[in-house]
C-alpha positions in Angstrom: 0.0 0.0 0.0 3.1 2.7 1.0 4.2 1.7 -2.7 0.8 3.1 -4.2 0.5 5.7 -2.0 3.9 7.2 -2.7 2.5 7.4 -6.8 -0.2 10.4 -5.3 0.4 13.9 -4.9 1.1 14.9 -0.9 -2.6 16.5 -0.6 -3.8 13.0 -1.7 -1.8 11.2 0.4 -2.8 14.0 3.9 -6.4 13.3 2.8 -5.7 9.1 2.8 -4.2 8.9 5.9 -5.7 11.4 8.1 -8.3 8.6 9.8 -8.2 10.4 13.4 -11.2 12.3 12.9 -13.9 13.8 10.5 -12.5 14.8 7.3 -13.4 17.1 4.1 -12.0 16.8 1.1 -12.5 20.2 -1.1 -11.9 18.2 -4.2 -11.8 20.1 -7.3 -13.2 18.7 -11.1 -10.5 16.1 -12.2 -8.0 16.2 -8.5 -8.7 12.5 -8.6 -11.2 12.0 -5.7 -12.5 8.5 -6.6 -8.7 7.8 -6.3 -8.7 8.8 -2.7 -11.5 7.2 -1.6 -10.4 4.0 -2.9 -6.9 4.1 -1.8 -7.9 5.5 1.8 -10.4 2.7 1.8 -7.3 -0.1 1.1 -5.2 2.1 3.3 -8.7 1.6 6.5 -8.0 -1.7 5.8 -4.2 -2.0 6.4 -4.7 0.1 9.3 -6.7 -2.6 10.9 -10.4 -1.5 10.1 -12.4 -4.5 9.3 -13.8 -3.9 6.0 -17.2 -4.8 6.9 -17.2 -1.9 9.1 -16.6 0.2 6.2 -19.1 2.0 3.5 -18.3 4.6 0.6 -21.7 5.9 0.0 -21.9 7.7 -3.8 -24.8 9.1 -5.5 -25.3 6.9 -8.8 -25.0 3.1 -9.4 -22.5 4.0 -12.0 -20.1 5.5 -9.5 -20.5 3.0 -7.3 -19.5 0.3 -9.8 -16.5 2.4 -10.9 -15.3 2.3 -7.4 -15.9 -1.4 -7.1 -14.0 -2.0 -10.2 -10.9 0.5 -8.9 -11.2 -1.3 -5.4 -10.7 -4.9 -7.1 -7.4 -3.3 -8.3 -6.3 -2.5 -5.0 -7.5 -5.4 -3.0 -6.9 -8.8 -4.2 -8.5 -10.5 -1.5 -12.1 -11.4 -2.8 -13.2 -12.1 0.6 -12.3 -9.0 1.8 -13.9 -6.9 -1.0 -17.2 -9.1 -0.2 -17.6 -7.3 3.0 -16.6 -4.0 2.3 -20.5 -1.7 1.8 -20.1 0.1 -1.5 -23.3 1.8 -2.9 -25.8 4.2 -2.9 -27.6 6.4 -0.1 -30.6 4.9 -1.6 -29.3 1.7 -1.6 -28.0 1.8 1.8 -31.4 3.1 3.4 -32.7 0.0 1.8 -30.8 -2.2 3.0 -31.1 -0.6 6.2 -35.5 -0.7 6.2 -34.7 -4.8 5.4 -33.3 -5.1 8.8 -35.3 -2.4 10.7 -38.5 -2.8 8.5 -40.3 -4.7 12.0 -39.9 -1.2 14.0 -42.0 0.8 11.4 -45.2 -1.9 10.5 -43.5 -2.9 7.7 -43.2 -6.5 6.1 -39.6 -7.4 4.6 -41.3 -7.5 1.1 -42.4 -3.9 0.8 -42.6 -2.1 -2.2 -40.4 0.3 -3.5 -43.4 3.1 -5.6 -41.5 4.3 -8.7 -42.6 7.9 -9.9 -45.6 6.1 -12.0 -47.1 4.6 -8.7 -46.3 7.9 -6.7 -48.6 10.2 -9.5 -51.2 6.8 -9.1 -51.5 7.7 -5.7 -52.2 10.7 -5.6 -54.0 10.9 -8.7 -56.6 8.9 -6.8 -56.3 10.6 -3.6 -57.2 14.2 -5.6 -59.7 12.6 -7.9 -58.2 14.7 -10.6 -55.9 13.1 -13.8 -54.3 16.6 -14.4 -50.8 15.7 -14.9 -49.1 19.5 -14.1 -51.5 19.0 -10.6 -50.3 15.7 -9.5 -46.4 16.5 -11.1 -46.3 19.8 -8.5 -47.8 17.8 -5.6 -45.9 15.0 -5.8 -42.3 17.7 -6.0 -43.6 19.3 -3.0 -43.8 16.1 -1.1 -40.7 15.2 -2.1 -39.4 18.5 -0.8 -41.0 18.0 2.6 -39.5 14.5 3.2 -36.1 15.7 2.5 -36.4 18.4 4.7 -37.4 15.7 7.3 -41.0 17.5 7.6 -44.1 15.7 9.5 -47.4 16.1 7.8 -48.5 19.5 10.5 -44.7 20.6 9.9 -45.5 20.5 6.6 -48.9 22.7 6.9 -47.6 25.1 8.7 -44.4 25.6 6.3 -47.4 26.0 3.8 -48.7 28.7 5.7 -45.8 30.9 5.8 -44.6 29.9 2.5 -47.2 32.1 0.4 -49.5 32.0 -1.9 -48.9 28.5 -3.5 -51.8 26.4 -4.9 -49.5 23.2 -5.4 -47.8 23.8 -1.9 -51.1 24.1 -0.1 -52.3 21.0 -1.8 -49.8 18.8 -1.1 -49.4 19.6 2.4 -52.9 19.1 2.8 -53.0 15.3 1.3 -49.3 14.4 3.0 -50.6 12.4 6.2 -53.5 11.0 3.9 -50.4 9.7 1.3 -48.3 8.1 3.6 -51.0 6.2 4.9 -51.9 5.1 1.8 -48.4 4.0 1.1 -48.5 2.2 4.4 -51.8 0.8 3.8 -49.8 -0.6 0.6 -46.7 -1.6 2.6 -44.8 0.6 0.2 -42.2 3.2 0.4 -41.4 5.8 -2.0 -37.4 6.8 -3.4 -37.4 9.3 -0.5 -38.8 7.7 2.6 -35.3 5.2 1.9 -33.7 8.0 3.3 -36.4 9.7 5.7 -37.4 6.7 7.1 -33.9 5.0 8.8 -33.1 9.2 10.2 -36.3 9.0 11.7 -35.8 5.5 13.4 -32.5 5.8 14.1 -33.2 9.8 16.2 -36.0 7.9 17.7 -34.3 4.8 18.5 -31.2 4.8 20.7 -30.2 1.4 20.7 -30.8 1.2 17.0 -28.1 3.9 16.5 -25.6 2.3 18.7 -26.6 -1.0 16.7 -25.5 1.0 13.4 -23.0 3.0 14.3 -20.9 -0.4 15.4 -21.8 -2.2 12.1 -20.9 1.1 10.0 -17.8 2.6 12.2 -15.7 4.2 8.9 -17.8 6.0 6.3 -16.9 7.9 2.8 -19.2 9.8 1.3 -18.8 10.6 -2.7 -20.0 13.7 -4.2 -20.9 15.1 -0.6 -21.7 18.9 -2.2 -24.6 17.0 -3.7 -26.1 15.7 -0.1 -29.8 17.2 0.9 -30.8 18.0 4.4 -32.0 14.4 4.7 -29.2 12.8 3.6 -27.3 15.0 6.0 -28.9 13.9 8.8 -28.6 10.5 7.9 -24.2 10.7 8.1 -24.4 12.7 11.4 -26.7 9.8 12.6 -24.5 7.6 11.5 -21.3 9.2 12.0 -22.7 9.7 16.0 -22.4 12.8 18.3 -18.9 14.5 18.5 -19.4 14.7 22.4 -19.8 11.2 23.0 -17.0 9.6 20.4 -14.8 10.5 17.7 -16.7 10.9 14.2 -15.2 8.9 11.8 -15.8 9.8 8.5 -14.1 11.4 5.0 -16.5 13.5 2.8 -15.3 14.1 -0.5 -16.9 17.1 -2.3 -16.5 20.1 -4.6 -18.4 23.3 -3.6 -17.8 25.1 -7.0 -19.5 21.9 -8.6 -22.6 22.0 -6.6 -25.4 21.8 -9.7 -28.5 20.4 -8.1 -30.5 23.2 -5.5 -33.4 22.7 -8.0 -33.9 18.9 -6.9 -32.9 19.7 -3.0 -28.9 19.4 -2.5 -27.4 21.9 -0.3 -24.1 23.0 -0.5 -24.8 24.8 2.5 -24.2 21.2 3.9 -20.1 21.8 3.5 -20.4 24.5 5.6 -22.4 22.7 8.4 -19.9 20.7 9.0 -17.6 22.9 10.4 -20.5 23.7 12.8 -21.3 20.5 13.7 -18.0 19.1 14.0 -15.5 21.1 15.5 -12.7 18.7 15.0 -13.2 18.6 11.4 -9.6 18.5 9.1 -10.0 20.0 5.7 -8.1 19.1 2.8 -8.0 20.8 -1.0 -7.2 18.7 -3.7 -5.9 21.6 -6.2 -4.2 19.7 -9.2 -5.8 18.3 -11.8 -5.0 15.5 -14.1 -7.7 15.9 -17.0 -7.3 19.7 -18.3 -4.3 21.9 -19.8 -4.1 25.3 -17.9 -5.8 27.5 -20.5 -8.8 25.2 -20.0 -8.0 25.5 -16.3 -7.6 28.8 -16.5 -10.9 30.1 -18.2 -12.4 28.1 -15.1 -10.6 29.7 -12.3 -11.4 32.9 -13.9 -14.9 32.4 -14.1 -15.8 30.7 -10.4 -14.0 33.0 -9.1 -17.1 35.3 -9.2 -18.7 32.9 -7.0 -18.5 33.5 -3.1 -16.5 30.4 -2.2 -16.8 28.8 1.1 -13.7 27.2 0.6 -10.6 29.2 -1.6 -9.1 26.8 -4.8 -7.4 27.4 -7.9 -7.2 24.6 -10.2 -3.8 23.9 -12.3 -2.1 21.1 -14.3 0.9 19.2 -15.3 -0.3 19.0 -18.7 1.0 22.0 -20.2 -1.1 25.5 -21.5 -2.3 23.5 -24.4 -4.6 25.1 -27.2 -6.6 28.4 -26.2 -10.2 28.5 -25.5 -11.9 29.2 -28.8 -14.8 31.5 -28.8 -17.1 31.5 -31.6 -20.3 34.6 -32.5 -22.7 32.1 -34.7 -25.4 33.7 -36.7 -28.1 31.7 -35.4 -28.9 28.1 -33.8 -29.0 26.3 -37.5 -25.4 28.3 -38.0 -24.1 27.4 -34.6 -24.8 23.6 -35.1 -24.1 22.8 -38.7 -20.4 25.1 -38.0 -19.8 22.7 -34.2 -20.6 19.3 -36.4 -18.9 20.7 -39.0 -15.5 21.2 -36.7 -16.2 17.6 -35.1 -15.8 16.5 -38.7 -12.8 18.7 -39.6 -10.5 17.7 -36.7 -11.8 14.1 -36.2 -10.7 13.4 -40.0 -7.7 15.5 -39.5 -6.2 14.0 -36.4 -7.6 10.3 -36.4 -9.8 10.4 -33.2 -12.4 8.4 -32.5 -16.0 9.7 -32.0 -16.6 9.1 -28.5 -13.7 12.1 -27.8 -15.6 14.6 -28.6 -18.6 16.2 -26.8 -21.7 18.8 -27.4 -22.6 20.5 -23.8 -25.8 22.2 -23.3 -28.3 24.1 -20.8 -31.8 22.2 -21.8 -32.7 19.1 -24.3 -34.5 20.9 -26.8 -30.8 22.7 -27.9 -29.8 18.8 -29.3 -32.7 18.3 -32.0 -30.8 20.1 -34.8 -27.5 18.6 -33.8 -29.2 15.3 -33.9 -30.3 16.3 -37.2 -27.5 17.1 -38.7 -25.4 14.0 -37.1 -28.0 11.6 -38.3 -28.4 13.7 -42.3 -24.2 12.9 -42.1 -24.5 9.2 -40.7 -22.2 10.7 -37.7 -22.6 8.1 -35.1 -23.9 9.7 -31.6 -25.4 9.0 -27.8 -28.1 11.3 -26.3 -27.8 11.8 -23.0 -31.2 11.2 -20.9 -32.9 9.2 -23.6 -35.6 6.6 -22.2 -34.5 4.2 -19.5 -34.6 1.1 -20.2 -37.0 0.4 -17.6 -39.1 3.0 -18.7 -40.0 0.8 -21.3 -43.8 -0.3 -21.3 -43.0 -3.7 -22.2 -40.1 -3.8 -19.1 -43.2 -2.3 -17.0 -45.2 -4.9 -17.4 -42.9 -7.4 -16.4 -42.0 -5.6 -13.4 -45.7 -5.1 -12.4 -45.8 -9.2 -12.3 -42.8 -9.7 -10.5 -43.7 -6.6 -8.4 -47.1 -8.1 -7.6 -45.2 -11.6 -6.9 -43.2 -9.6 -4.2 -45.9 -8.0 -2.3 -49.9 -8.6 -3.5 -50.6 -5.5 -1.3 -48.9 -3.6 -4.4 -52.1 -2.0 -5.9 -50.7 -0.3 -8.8 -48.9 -3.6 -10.0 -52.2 -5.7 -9.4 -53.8 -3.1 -11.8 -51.3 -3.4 -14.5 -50.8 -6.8 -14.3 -54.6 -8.1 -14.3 -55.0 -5.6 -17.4 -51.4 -6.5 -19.4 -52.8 -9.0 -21.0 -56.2 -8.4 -19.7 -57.2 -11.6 -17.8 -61.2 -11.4 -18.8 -62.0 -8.6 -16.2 -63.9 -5.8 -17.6 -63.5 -2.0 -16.6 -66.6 -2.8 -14.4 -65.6 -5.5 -12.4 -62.6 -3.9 -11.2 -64.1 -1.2 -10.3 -66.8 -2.9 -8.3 -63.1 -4.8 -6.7 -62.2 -1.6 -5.9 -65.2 -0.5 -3.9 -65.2 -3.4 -2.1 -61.3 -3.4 -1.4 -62.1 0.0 -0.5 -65.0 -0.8 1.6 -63.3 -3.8 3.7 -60.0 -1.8 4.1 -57.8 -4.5 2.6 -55.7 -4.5 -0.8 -57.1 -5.3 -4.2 -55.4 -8.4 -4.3 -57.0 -9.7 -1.0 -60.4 -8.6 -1.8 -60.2 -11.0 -4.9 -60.7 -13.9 -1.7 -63.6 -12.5 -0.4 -67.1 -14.1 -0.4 -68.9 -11.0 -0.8 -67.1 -10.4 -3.9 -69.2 -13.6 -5.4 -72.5 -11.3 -5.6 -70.4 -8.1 -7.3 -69.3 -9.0 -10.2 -69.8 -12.2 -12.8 -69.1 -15.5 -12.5 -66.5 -15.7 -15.3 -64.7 -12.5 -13.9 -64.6 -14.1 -10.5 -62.9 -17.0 -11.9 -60.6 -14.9 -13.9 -59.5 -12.9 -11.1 -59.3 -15.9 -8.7 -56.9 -17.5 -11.0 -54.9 -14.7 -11.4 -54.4 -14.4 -7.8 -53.7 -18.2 -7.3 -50.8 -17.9 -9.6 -49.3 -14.9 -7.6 -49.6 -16.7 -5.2 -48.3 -19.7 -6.3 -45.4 -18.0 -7.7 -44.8 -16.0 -4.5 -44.6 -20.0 -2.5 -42.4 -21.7 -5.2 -40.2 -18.2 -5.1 -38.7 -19.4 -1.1 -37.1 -22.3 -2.4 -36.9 -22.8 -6.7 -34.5 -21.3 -8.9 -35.7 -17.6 -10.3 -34.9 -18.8 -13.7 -37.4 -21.1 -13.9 -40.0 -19.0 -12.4 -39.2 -16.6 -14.4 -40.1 -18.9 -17.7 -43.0 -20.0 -15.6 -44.4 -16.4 -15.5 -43.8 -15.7 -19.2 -45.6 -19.0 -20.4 -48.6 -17.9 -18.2 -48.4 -14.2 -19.1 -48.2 -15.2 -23.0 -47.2 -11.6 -23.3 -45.5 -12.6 -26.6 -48.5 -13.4 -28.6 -50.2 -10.1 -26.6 -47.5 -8.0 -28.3 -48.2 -9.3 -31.7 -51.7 -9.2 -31.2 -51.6 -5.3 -30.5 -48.4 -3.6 -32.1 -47.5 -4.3 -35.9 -44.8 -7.0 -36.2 -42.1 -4.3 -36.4 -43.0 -3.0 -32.9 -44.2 -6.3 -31.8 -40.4 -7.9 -32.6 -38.7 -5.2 -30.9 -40.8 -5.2 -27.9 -40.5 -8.9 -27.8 -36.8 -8.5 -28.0 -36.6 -5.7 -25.4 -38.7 -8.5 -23.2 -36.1 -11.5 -23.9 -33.3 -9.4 -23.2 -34.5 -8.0 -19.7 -35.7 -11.8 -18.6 -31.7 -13.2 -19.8 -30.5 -10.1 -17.8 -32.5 -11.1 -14.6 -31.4 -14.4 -14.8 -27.8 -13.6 -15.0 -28.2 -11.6 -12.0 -30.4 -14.3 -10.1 -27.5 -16.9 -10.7 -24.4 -14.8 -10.5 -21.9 -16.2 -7.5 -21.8 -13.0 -4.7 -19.8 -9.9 -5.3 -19.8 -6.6 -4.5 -22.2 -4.5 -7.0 -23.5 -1.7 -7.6 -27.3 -2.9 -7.6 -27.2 -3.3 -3.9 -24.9 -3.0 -0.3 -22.5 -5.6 0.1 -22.0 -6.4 4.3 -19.9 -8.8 6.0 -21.8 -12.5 5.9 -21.6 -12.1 9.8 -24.4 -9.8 9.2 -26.6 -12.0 7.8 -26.3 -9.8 4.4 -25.5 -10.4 0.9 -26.0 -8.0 -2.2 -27.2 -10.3 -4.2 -30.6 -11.8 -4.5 -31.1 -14.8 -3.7 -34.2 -15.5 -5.0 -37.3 -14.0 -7.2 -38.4 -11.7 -4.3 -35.1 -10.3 -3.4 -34.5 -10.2 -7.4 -37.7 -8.2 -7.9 -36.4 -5.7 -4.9 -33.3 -4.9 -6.4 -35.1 -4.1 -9.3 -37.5 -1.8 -8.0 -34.2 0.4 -6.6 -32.5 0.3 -10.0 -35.3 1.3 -11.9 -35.8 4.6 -10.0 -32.0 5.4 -9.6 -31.2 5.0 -12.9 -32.2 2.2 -15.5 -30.9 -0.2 -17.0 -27.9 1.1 -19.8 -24.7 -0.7 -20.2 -24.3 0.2 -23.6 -20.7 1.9 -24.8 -20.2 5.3 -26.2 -18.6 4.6 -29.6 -20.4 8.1 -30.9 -20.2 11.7 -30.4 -21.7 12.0 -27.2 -24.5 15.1 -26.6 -25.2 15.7 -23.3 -27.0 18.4 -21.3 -24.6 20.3 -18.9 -26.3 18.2 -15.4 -26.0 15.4 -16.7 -22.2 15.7 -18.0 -21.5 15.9 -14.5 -18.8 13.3 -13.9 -17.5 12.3 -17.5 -14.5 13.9 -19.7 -13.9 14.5 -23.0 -11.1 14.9 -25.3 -12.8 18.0 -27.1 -15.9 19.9 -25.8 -17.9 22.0 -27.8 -20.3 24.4 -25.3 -23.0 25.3 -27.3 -25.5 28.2 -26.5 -23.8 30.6 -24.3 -26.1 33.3 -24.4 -27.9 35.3 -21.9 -31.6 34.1 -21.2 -30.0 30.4 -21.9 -26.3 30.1 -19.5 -27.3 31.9 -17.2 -31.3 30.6 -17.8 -33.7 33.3 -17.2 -36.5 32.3 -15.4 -38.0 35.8 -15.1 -35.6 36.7 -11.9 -31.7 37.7 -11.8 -31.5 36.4 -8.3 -27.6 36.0 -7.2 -28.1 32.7 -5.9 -29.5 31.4 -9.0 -26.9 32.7 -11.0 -24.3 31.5 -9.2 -25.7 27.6 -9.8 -25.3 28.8 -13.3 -22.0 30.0 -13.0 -21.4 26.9 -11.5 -23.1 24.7 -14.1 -20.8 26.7 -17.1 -17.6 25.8 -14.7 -18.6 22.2 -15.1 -19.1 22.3 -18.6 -15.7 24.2 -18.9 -13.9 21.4 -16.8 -14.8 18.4 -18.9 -13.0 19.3 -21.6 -9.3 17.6 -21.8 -7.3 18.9 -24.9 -9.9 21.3 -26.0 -12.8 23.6 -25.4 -15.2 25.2 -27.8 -17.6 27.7 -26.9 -20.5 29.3 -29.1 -22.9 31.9 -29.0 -25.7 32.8 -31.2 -26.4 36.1 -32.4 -30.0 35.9 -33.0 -32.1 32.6 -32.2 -36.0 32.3 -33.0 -38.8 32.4 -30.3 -42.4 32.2 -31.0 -41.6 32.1 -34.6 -39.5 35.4 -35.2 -35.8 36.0 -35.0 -34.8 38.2 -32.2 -31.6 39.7 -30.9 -29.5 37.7 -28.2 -26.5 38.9 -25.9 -23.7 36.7 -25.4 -23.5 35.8 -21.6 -21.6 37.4 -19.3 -20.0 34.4 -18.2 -17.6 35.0 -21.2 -16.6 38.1 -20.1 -15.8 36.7 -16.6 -14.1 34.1 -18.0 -11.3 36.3 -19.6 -10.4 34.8 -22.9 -7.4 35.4 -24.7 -8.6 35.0 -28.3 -10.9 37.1 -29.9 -14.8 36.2 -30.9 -14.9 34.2 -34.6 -17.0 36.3 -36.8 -16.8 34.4 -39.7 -19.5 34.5 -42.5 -22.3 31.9 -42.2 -20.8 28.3 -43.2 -22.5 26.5 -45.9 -24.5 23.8 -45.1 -22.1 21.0 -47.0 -22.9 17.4 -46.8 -20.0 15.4 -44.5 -18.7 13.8 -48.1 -18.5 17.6 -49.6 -16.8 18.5 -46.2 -14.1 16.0 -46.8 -13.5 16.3 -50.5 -13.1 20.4 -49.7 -10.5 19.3 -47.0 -8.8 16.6 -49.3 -8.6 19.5 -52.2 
């Protein structure tokens, strides 16, 4: 370990072994802070840490698995990489309501409500299908569980927070949807988080319990934490006046991009507050940029009031300047940027995937994707549909989610009408009233007598068969192989011949394939020998713990996290990858090319020039600016259309701040040649 160690700079090396106490690490874009965590993890180890006392908590599955990977490097012991807890916040506070799930009412097969079930609920619960109704609600209850808010907290915030229809609302039905979640023994994405703070503050004993099981934590991305997620670390990290904190979070203030979905940055500075002790450690150098890159983004953060002083700078040399180009409008700015691609890819040999378009909203990428698909120009668009956001994947999942837990009414529903099972729109209704009536779930109002006077004969038996194969499903789930249940389900479902039956054979083949490919994939991960992943927490097997499932049930339960974190996409980028600025967050590039920087786009106007909102711009242009390795690329537009007419645009002032040594390109407007005339105009 004092081998690989001695390869780091000397503020990675202060930040690996300072283990005393709480630690920050201020790490800037590309210092190499998944390094450190890794290595101080390996380096907990040597020191005598048990590794199945130790967690790295990240935000994404994807950093989590990177880690993994970077850990198998380090640690050639596969036993001790077993018990080492590498994973999410939400995968941890599952894991965590497993164990605990007895203290809150819950069974251990709860359901996990993806965004889909969440609108169900409320839908219902307002009697209104208004999707911009049920969309605001469901943010603001969001909003109150990460602030940790009880249903009157949550009312009286409302009071004082204005005049706000959607706020009002949803504090209003908050009590009456988390009992219906209850009622459902579900759980939403947030109460994985709000759920173990609140046992754990009201439980003593159960904090001691965790504390001891979890005594060296990491936390990834920390400048992304919300209140919630806070609380959870102190909770877990216990009370400076009765031990020693021992935790290292790793974090970048001047790359905190996400206020809009609740992180706090504010959270960096709390720490200070909360733990006195606390050693804070800058990681300054970075390994990805040349300094004029580096440069521009010094210059341009430094506008920002810092909590914590950095200035960025690199080994690599000053490399090429910062080009700055004045576009004549948006059909200009991206036939010139794919034009360039072109240029320099053919000129210096590079593959696709080096290069990058950046920019603030999704709409900016239809011409690019345009113009890359008129030129056959291979490419990858950022937040395109999950794969679980498939309807066909859906379906499956409402079977297996049914399977897991028959209290799941939103699954029932999907399931007994995908394909339908000879249950009209009248009978379920009249299941509903009853369900409703005898306070019980859908599924368990298909057993009762009363239902044999409701609704028809043939719909009875319909339904009763349905329910008998859940349940015979759920039994043979304890103790047969998921693969063969699996195949077992789809025979039963016939959701083949359904697909044919309802989509042309185009469709109906791709679905089909989409289908296939998701049952191979969940019988891979049914059968594969125990490891640390990224689906799930990996604890010591003296815990009683394994990440992976087991069987069905715990299959289906991994699933329900993944879909909602962040779907299923393993593919490769082999094309030039377009990406809005948020979600570029974590990933380099070769050559960048910043489209849109224009005032009313970076900065966004949203009808206020509040500073705080400008400064998360600031901040989201200094991440765009830091992805770039060799070279960055920046355009603004002239004139863009709104509303059908050409107007006037200013370039933003972030360009200014930013202090560029080369002067704005104000080149004529370039043809629009095909890629093949592009090449032969090069060539001659």
């Amino acid at each position: 370990m004092s081998s690989i160690i001695n390869t780091l700079n000397q503020a990675q090396i202060d930040s690996i072994k300072y283990i005393q106490g709480p630690c920050l690490v201020i790490a800037g874009a590309g210092s190499g802070k998944t390094r450190v965590i890794t290595h101080k993890i390996a380096y907990l180890i040597e020191q005598g840490f048990s590794p199945k006392n130790i967690a790295a908590i990240t935000f994404t599955n994807k950093a989590a698995k990177e880690m993994q990977e970077r850990l198998a490097g380090l640690i050639q012991d596969k036993k001790v990489l077993k018990q080492l807890t590498v994973c999410t916040f939400h995968a941890l506070g599952l894991k965590f309501l497993k164990l605990e799930c007895e203290h809150l009412g819950l069974k251990p097969n709860f359901s996990i409500f993806s965004s889909d079930d969440v609108y169900s609920v409320i839908q219902d619960i307002l009697a209104s299908t208004d999707k911009n109704i049920i969309k605001n609600i469901a943010h603001y209850i969001s909003y109150f569980k990460n602030q940790l808010y009880t249903p009157s907290q949550a009312i009286s915030y409302a009071q004082t927070a204005g005049d706000n229809e959607f706020l009002h609302q949803a504090a209003n039905i908050y009590e009456i949807y988390q009992n219906t979640l209850k009622a459902y023994q579900a759980v939403d994405f947030d109460d994985l988080i709000k759920l173990p703070c609140e046992l754990l503050k009201s439980n003593p004993n159960l904090q001691i319990k965790w504390q001891n099981m979890l005594r060296y934590i990491l936390v990834d991305e920390y400048q992304d934490t919300n209140l919630c997620q806070y609380e959870l670390l102190k909770l877990l990290a216990g009370n400076p006046s009765e031990k020693v904190p021992l935790f290292t979070a790793v974090g970048d203030d001047d790359q905190a991009i996400y206020a809009w979905r609740g992180a706090s940055s504010d959270n960096l500075d709390k720490l200070n507050a909360d733990f006195p002790s606390l050693k804070v450690i800058k990681l300054e150098q970075n390994y990805r940029s040349t300094n004029n890159i580096l440069n521009a983004a010094n210059q341009l953060i430094s506008n920002n009031t810092k909590l914590f002083d950095k200035k960025l700078w690199s080994e690599h040399g000053m490399g090429d300047d910062v080009s700055l180009y004045a576009m004549n409008d948006e059909e200009h700015e991206a036939e010139s940027i794919i034009f360039r691609i072109s240029a320099h890819r053919f000129e210096c040999k590079t593959d696709w995937s080096e290069y990058a378009v950046l920019y603030r909203s999704n709409y900016q990428a239809r011409l690019l994707e345009k113009i890359l698909r008129r030129e056959s120009i291979p490419y990858t668009l950022s937040g395109g549909q999950s794969f679980f956001e498939k309807a066909e994947i859906k379906d499956i999942c409402a079977y297996l989610r049914l399977i897991y837990n028959s209290n799941d009414d939103p699954a029932f529903i999907r399931a007994v009408n995908t394909p339908k099972k000879g249950v009209g729109s009248t009978s379920l209704a009249k299941l509903g009233e009853l369900a409703g009536k005898m306070k019980c779930s859908l599924f368990d109002a298909c057993f009762l007598n009363m239902l044999e006077t409701e609704i028809n004969k043939q719909a009875l038996y319909s339904l009763r068969e349905f329910v008998n194969f859940v349940n015979e499903i759920n039994e043979k789930a304890k103790h047969e192989p998921a693969s063969l249940l699996l195949d077992e389900m789809l025979k039963y479902i016939n959701y083949e011949a359904y697909l044919y039956e309802h989509y042309d054979e185009k469709i109906a083949a791709n679905k089909w394939e989409n289908t296939t490919e998701f049952i191979n994939w969940l019988k891979s991960k049914g059968s594969s020998e125990a490891s640390i992943d990224a689906d799930g927490v990996e604890f010591g097997s003296q815990d009683g713990l394994s990440a992976k499932p087991k069987n069905l049930l715990e299959l289906t339960q991994m699933i329900a996290l993944m879909t909602i974190l962040e779907g299923k996409n393993d593919n490769k980028n082999h094309g030039v990858q377009l990406s809005t600025l948020h979600a570029s967050k974590g990933l380099e590039f070769g050559h960048v090319y910043l489209l849109g920087a224009e005032e009313g786009i970076l900065p966004f106007n949203n009808g206020e020039d509040k500073s705080s909102d400008i400064e998360e711009e600031r901040r989201l242009m200094y991440v765009g600016v830091t992805r770039a390795k060799r070279s960055l690329h920046i355009s603004w537009c002239k004139q863009r259309r709104k509303n059908g007419e050409k107007i006037s645009i200013e370039p933003s002032r972030f360009l200014q701040e930013m202090n560029l040594n080369t002067n704005i390109d104000k080149k004529a407007k370039v043809n629009p040649l095909s890629y093949l005339e592009m090449m032969k105009a090069m060539l001659n």
